[in-house]
C-alpha positions as CSV (number, residue, x, y, z in Angstrom):
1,X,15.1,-14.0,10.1
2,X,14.4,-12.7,6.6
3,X,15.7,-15.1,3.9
4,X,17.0,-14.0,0.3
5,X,17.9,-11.3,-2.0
6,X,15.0,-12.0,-4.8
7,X,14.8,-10.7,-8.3
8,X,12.0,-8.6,-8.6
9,X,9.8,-10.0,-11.7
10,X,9.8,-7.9,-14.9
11,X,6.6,-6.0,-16.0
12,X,5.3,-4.5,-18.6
13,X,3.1,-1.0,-19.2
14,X,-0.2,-0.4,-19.5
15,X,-0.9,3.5,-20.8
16,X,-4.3,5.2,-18.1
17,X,-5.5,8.7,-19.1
18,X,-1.8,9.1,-21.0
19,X,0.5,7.9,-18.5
20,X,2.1,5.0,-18.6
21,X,1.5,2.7,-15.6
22,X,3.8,0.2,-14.5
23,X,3.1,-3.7,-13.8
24,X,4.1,-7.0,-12.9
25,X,1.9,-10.1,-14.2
26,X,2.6,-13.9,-12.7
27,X,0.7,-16.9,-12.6
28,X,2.7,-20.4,-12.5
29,X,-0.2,-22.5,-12.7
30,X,-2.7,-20.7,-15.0
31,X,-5.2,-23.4,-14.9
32,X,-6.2,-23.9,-11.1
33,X,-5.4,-20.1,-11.1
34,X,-8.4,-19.1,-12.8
35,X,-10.5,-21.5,-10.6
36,X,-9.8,-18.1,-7.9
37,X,-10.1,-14.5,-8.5
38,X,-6.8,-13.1,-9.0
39,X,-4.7,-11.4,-6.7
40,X,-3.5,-7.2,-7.4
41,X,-1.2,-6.4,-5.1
42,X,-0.7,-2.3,-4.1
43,X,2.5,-0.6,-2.6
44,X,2.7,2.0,0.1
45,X,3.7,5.3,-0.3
46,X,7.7,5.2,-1.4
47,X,7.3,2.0,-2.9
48,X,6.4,0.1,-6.0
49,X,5.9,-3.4,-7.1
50,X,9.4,-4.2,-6.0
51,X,8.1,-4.4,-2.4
52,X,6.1,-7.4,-3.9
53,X,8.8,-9.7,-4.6
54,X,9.1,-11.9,-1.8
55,X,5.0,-12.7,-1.9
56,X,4.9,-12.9,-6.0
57,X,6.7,-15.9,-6.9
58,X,5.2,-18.1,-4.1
59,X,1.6,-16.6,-4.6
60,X,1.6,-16.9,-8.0
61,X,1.8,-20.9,-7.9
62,X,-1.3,-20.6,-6.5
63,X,-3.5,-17.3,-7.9
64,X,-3.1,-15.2,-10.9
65,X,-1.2,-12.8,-9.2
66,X,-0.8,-9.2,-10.2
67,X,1.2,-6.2,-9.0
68,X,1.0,-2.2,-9.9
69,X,2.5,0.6,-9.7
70,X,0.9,3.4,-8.5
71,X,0.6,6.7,-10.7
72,X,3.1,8.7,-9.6
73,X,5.5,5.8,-7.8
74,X,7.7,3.0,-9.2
75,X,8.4,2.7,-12.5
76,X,4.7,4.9,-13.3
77,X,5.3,8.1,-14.3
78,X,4.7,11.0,-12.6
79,X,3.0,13.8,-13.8
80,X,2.4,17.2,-11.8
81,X,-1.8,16.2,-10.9
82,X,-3.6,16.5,-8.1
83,X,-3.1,13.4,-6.2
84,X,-5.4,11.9,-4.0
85,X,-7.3,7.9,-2.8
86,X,-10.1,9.1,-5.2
87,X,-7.3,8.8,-8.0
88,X,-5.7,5.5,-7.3
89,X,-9.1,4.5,-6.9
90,X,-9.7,5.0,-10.7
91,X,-6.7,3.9,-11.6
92,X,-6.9,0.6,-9.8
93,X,-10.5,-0.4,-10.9
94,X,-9.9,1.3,-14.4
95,X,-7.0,-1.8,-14.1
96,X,-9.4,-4.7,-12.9
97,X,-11.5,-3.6,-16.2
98,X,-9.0,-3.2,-18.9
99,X,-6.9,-5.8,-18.1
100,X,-7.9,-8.5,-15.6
101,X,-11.3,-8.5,-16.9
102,X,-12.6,-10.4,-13.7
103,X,-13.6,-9.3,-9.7
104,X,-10.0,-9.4,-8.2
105,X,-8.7,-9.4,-4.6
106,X,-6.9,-6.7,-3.7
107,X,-4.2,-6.5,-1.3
108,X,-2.9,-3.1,-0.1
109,X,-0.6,-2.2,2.3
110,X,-0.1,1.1,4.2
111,X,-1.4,3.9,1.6
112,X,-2.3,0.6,-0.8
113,X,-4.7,-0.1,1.3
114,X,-6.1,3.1,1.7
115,X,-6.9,3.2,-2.1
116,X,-8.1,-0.9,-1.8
117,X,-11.0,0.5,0.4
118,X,-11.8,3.0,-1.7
119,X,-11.9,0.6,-4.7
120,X,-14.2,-1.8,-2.3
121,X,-16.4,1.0,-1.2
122,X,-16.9,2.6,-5.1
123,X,-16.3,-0.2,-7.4
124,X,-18.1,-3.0,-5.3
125,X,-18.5,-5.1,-8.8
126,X,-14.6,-5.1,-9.4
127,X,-14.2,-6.6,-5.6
128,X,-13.5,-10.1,-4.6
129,X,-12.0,-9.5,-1.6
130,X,-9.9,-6.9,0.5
131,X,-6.3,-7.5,2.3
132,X,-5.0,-5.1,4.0
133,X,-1.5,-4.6,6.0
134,X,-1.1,-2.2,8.6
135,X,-3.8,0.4,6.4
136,X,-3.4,3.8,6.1
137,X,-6.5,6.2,6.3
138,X,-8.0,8.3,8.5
139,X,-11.2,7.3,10.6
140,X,-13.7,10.2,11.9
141,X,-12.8,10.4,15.0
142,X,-9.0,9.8,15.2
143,X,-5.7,11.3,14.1
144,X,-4.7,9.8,10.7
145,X,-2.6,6.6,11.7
146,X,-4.6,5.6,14.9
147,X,-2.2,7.2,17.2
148,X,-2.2,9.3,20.1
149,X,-4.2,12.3,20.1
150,X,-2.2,15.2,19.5
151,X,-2.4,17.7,21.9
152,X,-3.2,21.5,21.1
153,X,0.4,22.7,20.5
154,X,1.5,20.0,18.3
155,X,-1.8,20.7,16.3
156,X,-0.6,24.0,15.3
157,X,3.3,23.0,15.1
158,X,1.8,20.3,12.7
159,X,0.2,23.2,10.6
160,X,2.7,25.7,10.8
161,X,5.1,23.0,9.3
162,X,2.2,21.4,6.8
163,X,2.1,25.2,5.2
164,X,5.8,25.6,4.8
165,X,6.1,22.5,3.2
166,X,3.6,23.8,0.4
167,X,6.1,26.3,-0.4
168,X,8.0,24.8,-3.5
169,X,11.8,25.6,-2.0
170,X,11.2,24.2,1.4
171,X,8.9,20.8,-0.3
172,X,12.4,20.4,-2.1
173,X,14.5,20.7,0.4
174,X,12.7,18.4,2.4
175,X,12.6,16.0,-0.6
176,X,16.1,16.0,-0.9
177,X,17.0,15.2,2.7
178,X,14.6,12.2,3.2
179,X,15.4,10.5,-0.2
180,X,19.2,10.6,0.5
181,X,20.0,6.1,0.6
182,X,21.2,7.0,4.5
183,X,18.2,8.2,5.6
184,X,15.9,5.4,3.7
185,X,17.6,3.0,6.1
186,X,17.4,4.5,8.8
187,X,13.6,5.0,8.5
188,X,13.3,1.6,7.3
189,X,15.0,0.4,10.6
190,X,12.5,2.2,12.5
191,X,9.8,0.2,10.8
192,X,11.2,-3.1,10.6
193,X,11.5,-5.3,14.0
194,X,13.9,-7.8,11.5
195,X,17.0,-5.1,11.0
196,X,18.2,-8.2,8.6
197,X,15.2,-7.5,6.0
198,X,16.5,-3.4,5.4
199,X,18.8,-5.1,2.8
200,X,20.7,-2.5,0.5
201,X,18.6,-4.1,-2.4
202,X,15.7,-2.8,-0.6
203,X,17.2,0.6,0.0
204,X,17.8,0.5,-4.0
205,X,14.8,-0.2,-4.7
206,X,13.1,2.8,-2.6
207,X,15.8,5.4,-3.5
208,X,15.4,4.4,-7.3
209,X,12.2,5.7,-8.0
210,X,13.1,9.2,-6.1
211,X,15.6,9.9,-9.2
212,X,12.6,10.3,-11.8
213,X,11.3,13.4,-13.0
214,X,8.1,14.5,-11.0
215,X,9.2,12.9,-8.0
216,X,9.2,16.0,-5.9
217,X,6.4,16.8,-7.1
218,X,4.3,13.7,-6.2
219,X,5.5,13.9,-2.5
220,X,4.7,17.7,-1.8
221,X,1.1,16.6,-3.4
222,X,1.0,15.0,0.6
223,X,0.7,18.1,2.1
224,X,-1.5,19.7,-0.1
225,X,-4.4,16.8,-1.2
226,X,-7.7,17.1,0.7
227,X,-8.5,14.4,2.8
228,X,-10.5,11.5,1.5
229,X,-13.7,9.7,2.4
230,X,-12.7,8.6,6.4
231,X,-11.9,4.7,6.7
232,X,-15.3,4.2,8.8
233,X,-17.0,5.6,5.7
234,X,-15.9,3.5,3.2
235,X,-15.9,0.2,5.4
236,X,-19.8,1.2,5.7
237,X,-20.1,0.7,1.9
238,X,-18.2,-2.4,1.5
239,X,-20.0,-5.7,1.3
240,X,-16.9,-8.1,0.2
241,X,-14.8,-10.1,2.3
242,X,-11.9,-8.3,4.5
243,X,-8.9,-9.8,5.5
244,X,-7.0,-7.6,8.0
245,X,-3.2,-8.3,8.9
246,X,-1.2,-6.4,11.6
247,X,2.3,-6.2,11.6
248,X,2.1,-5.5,16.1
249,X,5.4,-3.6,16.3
250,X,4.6,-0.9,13.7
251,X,5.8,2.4,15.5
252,X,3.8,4.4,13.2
253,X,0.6,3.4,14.6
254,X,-1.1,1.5,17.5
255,X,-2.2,-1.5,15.5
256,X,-4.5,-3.1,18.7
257,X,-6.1,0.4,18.6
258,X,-6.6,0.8,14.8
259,X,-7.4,-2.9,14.6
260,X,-10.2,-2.3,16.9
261,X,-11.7,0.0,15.1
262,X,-11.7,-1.8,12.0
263,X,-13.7,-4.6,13.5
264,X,-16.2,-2.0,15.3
265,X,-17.3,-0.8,12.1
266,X,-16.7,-4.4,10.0
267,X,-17.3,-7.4,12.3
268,X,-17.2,-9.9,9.8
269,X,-13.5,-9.2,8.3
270,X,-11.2,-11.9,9.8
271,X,-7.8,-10.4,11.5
272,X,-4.5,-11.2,12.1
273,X,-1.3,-9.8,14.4
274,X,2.1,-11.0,13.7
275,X,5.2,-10.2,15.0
276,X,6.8,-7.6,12.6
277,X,6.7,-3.8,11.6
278,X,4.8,-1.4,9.0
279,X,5.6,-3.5,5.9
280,X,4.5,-7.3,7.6
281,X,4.6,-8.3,3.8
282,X,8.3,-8.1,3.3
283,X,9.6,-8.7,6.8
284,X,7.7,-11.7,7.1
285,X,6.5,-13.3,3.6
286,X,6.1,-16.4,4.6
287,X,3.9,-16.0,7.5
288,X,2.1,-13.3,5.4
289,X,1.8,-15.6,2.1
290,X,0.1,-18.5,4.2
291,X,-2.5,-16.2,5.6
292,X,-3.4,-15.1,2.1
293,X,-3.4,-18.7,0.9
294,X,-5.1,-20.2,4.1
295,X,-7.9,-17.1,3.8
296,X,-8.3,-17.5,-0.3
297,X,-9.9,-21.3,0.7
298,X,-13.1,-19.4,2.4
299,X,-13.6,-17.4,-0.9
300,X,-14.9,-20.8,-2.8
């Protein structure tokens, strides 16, 4: 069972192409710390450095630990651009050079780990290493989440619905039902195995963010950005160490499947399956935090 309600740590702003970017700097032991590369954590897609705060404070003992925003989540702003990994990606090693000054580890999860491989794939001298938790992205030759393939008349249901939701009134409707606090939980209970870790803190946290202006904004840009480079793609650029870790009992995709795949097209990366949902990094910190640590020894 999840432990604790935990404070998030306060941050700080760092201003990227006139936009103020939000994030968290911890490091309790800043002279073994900088005997490692440091650590930048990345959110999914909803969430911010908050989602962070059970693996910061313990991490940080150990690494220079850093978490971000994302433009256009958290406490970032949100501006009416074009949103897409190739973004992030800028944004992210644009980071590593302003402000860490030093190759980092980066540790995504969900649609953070989506713009951590693009990072590794076209910033290779920024890279220390790659973490990833239950990844988003697409591969070539599978549906976006490394689920079932969808058969013909969900295809076109799918698009009928995915041009709709490009219309500005029905994006907003949309945007309205899914941020309501009710139906953050109940998503998040369909992602967590641990029910006990959907805490109304967490809840806060999510439903916080969807409050700021461009909010609505940033969420229709998912039905409108062109798709990326595919996950096999950039995995055939990268050259840095990969640490993969599954939470099994994500119903949002087939993490046996997906995990697979990853180590068809990267054999070396080293992988992990533990027993928890989409977000392995909240439900289960502790287990997640030790695989970090345990995995940071083979870096030196």
């Amino acid at each position: 069972m999840v432990s604790t309600v935990t404070t998030p740590i306060a941050g700080e702003y760092w201003l990227w192409r006139d936009q103020k970017i939000y994030f968290v700097k911890a490091s309790e032991n800043p002279k073994d710390a900088t005997m490692r590369p440091p650590l930048l954590l990345i959110h999914g897609f909803g969430a911010s450095t908050d989602h962070w705060r059970k693996n910061i404070a313990e991490l940080s003992q150990e690494f220079e630990v850093y978490a971000i925003d994302l433009l256009g989540f958290g406490r970032s702003q949100k501006p009416a651009w074009q949103y897409s990994g190739d973004l992030w990606r800028d944004q992210l090693h644009d980071f590593i050079t302003d402000k860490i000054q030093r190759p980092t580890v980066i540790a995504g999860n969900s649609l953070g780990g989506y713009a951590s491989l693009c990072v590794a794939a076209d910033y290779p001298q920024s890279v220390a290493g790659i973490v990833l938790l239950n990844s988003a992205g697409p591969f070539t030759d599978t549906s976006p989440l490394g689920s079932k393939k969808v058969n013909p008349i969900q295809k076109a249901i799918g698009q009928t619905l995915q041009g709709l939701l490009r219309q500005s009134w029905a994006n907003q409707l949309l945007f309205s039902f899914v941020r309501q606090k009710s139906r953050i939980r109940s998503t998040l209970k369909k992602v967590y195995l641990d029910q006990s870790a959907v805490t109304d803190q967490l809840v806060a946290e999510i439903y916080r963010p969807s409050c700021d202006q461009g909010a609505a904004q940033v969420f229709a840009s998912v039905f409108s950005t062109p798709q990326g480079k595919k996950v096999d793609q950039l995995l055939g650029a990268m050259t840095c160490p990969l640490l993969v870790i599954w939470g099994e009992g994500d119903p949002w995709m087939n993490a046996r499947i997906r995990g697979a795949k990853f180590r068809d097209f990267y054999p070396s990366l080293i992988e992990h399956y533990i027993n928890a949902g989409h977000c392995p990094h909240d439900e289960c910190p502790e287990i997640v935090n030790g695989l970090i640590r345990k995995w940071y020894g083979s870096l030196t």
